[in-house]
C-alpha positions as CSV (number, residue, x, y, z in Angstrom):
1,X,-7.5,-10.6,71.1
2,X,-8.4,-7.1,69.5
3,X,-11.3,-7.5,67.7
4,X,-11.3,-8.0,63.5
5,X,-13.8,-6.4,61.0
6,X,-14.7,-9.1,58.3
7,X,-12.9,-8.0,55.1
8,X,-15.0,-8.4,52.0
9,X,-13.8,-11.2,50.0
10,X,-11.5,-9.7,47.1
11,X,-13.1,-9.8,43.6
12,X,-12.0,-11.6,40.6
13,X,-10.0,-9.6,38.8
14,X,-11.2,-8.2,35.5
15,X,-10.9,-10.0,32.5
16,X,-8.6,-8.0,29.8
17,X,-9.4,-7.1,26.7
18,X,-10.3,-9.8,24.1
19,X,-7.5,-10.4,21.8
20,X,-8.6,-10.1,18.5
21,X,-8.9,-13.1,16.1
22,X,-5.9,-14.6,15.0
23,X,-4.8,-14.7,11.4
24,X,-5.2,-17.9,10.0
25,X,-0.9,-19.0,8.9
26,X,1.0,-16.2,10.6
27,X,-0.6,-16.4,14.1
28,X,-0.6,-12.6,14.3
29,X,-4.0,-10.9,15.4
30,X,-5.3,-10.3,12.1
31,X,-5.5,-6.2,12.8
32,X,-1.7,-6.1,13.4
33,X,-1.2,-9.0,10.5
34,X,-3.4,-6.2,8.2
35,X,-1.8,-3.0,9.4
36,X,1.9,-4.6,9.1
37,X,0.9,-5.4,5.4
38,X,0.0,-2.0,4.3
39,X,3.9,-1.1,4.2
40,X,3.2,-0.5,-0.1
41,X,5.0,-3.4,-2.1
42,X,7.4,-5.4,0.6
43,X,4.7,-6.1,3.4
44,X,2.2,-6.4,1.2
45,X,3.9,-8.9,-1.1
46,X,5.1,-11.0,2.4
47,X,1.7,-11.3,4.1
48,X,0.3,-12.0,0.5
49,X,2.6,-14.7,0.4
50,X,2.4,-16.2,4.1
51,X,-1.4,-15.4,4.9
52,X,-3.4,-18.3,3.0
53,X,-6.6,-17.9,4.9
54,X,-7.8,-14.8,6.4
55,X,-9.1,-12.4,3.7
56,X,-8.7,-9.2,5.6
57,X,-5.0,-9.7,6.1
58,X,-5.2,-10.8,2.1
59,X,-7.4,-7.5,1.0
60,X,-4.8,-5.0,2.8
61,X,-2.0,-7.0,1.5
62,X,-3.4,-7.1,-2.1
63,X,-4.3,-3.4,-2.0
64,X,-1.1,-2.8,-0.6
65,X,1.2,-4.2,-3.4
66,X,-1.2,-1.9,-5.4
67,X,-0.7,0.9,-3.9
68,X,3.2,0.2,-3.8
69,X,3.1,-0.2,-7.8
70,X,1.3,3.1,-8.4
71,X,3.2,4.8,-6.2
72,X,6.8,2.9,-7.7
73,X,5.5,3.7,-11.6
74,X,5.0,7.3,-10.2
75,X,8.8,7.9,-9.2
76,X,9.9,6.7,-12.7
77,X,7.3,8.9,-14.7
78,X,8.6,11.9,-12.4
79,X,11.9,11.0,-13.3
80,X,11.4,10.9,-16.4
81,X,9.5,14.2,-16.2
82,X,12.1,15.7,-14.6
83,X,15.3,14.8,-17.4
84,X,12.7,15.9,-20.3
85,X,11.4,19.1,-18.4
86,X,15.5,20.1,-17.5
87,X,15.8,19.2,-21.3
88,X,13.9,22.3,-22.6
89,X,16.4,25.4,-22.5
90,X,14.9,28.8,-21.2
91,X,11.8,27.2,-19.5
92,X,13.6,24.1,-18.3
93,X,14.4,25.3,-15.4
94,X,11.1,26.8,-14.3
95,X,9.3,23.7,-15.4
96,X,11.5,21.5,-13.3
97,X,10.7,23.6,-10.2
98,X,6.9,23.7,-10.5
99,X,6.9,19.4,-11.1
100,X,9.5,19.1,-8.0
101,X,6.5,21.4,-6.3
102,X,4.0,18.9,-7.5
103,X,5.8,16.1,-6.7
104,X,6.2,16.8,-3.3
105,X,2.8,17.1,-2.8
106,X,1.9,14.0,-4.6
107,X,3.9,12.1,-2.4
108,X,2.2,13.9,0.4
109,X,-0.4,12.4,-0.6
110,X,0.9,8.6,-0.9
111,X,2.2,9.6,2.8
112,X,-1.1,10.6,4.1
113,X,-3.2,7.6,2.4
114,X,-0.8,5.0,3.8
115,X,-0.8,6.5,7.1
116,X,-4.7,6.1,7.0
117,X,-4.7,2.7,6.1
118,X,-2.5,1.6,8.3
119,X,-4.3,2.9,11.5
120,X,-7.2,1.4,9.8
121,X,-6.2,-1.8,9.4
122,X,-5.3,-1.6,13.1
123,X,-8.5,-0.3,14.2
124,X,-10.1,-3.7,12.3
125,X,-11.6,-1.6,9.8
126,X,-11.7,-2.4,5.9
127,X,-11.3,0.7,4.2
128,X,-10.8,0.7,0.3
129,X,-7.9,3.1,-0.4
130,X,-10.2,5.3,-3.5
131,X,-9.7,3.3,-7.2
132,X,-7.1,0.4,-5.8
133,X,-9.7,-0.9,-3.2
134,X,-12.1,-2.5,-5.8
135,X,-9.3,-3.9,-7.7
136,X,-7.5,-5.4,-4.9
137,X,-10.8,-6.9,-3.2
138,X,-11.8,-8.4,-7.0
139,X,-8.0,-10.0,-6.7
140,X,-8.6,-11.0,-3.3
141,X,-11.7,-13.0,-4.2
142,X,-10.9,-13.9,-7.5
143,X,-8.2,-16.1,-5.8
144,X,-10.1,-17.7,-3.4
């Protein structure tokens, strides 16, 4: 019989990373629960809704239907803008161009902000999106 090294007994495999704690009524972790919620108005207004107990689901999804408002009342006062500015003869045209210009980058802007607090969210972080934060965490704790 050929002769056997001892083998080193094989160590326990290596725990995985924690999960992350578990919203409280939608039994996502809460970072996905919080990022999902920052899509402005409709995922907001559904965790809102289903999320009863975890308040940083609840802050994102309050801040969220926020943002979604501000950024919703924006697209009607730009089009609005837009059928007074193409109103004005001469200029009209000219005016139209520059607020289409500004526009643009407004909604750049909306873009960029909700991009940020959705990785965020994710990341488990509570960031206050710049005026809408303190309002949504006064409604946030004003209803619980």
């Amino acid at each position: 019989m050929p002769d056997q090294e001892p083998t080193a007994p094989t160590p326990p495999p290596s725990p995985g990373p924690e999960p992350g704690p578990h919203s409280g009524t939608t039994g996502l972790p809460s970072n996905v629960a919080a990022a999902i919620a920052c899509i402005p108005l409709i995922g907001g207004i559904i965790f809102y809704i289903l999320e009863k107990r975890d308040g940083f689901v609840r802050f994102y999804a309050m801040q969220s239907i926020i943002f979604g408002c501000a950024w919703f009342l924006f697209n009607i006062v730009s089009a609005v803008v837009h059928v007074v500015f193409s109103a004005i003869p001469a200029i009209g045209g000219i005016l139209v161009f520059f607020w289409a210009i500004i526009a643009a980058l407004v909604h750049l802007a909306f873009l960029v902000i909700m991009i940020i607090t959705i990785v965020k969210a994710f990341t488990g972080v509570r960031w206050d999106i710049p005026y809408i934060g303190p309002i949504a965490r006064k409604q946030v704790e004003s209803a619980t």
